[in-house]
C-alpha positions as CSV (number, residue, x, y, z in Angstrom):
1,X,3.9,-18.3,-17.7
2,X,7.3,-18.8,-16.1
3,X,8.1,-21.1,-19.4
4,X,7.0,-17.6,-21.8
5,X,9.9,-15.5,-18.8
6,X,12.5,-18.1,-19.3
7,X,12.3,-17.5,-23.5
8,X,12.6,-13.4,-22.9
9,X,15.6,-12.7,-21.1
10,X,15.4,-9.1,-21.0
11,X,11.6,-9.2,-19.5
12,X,13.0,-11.9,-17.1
13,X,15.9,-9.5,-15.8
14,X,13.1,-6.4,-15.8
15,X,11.4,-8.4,-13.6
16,X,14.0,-9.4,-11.0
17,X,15.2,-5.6,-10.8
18,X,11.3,-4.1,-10.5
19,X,11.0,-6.8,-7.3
20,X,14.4,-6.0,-6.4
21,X,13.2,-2.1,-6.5
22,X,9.8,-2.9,-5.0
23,X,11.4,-4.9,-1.8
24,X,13.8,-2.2,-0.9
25,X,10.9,0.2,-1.6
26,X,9.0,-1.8,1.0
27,X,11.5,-2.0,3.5
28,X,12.1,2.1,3.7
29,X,8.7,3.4,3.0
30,X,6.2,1.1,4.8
31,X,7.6,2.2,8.6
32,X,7.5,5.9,7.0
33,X,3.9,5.9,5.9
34,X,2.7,3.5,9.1
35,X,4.1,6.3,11.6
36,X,2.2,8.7,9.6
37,X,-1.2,7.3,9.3
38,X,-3.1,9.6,12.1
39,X,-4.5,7.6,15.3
40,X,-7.7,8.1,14.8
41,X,-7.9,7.4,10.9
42,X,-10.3,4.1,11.3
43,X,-12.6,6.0,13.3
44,X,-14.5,7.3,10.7
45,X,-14.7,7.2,6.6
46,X,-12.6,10.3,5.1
47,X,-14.1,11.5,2.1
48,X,-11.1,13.9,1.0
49,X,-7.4,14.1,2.3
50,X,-6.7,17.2,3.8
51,X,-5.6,20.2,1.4
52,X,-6.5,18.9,-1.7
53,X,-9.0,21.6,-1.7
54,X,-6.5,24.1,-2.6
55,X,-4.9,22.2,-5.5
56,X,-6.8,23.2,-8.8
57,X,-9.3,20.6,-10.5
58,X,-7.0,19.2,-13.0
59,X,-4.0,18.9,-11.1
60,X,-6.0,16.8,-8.9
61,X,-7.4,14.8,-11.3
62,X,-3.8,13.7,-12.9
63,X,-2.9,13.3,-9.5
64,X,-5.5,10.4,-9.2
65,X,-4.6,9.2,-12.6
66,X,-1.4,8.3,-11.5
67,X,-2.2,7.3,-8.1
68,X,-4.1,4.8,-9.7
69,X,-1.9,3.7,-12.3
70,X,0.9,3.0,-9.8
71,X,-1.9,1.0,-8.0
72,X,-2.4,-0.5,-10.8
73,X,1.4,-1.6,-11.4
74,X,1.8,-2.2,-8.0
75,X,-1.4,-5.0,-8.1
76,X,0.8,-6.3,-11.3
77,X,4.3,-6.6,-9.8
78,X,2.6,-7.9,-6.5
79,X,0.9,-10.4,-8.5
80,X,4.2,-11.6,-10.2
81,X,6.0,-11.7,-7.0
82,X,3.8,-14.4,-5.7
83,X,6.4,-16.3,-7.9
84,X,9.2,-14.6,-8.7
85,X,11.3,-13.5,-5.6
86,X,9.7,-9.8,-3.7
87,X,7.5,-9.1,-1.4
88,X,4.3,-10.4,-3.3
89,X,1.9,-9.9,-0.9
90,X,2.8,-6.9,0.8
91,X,2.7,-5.0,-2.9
92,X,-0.7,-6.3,-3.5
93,X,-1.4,-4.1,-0.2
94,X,0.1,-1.3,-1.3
95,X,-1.7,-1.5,-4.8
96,X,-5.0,-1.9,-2.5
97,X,-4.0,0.8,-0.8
98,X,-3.3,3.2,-3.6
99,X,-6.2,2.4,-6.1
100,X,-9.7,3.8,-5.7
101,X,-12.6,2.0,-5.6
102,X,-15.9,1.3,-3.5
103,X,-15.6,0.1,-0.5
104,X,-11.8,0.8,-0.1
105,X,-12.1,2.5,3.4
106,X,-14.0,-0.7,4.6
107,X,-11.5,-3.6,3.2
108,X,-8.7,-1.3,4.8
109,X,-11.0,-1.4,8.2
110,X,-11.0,-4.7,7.9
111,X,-7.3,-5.8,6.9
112,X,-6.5,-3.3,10.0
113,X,-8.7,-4.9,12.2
114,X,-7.0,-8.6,11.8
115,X,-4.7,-9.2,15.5
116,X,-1.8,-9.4,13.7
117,X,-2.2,-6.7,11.6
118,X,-2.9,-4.3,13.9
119,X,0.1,-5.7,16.8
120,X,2.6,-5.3,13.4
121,X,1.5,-1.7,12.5
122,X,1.2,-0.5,16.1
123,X,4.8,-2.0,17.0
124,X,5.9,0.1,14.1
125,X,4.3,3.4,15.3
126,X,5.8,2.3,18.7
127,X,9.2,2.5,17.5
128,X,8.5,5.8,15.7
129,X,7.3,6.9,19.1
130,X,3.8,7.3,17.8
131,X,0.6,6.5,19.8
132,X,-1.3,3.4,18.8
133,X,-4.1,3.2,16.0
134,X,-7.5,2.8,17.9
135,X,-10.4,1.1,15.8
136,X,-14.1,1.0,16.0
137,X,-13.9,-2.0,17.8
138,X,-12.2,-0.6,21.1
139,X,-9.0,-2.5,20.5
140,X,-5.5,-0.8,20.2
């Protein structure tokens, strides 16, 4: 694969600016969107964000569309970063993260649940003066 990049320049240079564009994504919007996960969001399954009701049936529906297609491109990139320069793994989450599937709210449970994880994301909310995520498990 990195033989077929090398012989097309152009898709080689796409590549370095999407991870480029990716990464700085990354580094402004993941402290944003940690700080505004609510506390108690692992507590229980959501089955609907909160005033999507009032947002007609077919605007919804593209909205999902494209939530899921920049899932889809982030799961891509992500991919590609694992050995091109970018933050690989941390797009994969974020592809994760955006696509819908079954089981999503219980893979996210889980990823949350890891030590690390959960010490990383809660220093975050920290700084954003934010109270700590609590989880099923009674940890914090």
């Amino acid at each position: 694969m990195l033989e077929w990049v090398g012989l097309n320049n152009a898709l080689a240079w796409w590549m370095v600016i999407g991870s480029a564009v990716m990464f700085g994504g990354a580094i402004l919007l993941v402290p944003v969107l940690v700080a505004r996960i609510p506390e108690d969001y692992f507590l229980h399954p959501r089955k609907e964000m909160p005033g999507l009701a009032s947002i007609p049936p077919a605007v919804r529906w593209i909205l999902v569309i494209l939530k899921n297609l920049i899932g889809v491109a982030c799961m891509f990139f992500g991919a590609l970063m694992l050995v091109l320069p970018g933050q690989g793994i941390l797009t994969l989450l974020l592809g994760v993260t955006l696509l819908d599937y079954p089981g999503k709210f219980r893979v996210q449970r889980w990823l949350v649940q890891r030590k690390g994880v959960l010490e990383s994301i809660n220093w975050i909310r920290k700084k954003a003066d934010k109270p700590p995520l609590r989880i099923e498990s009674g940890e914090t």
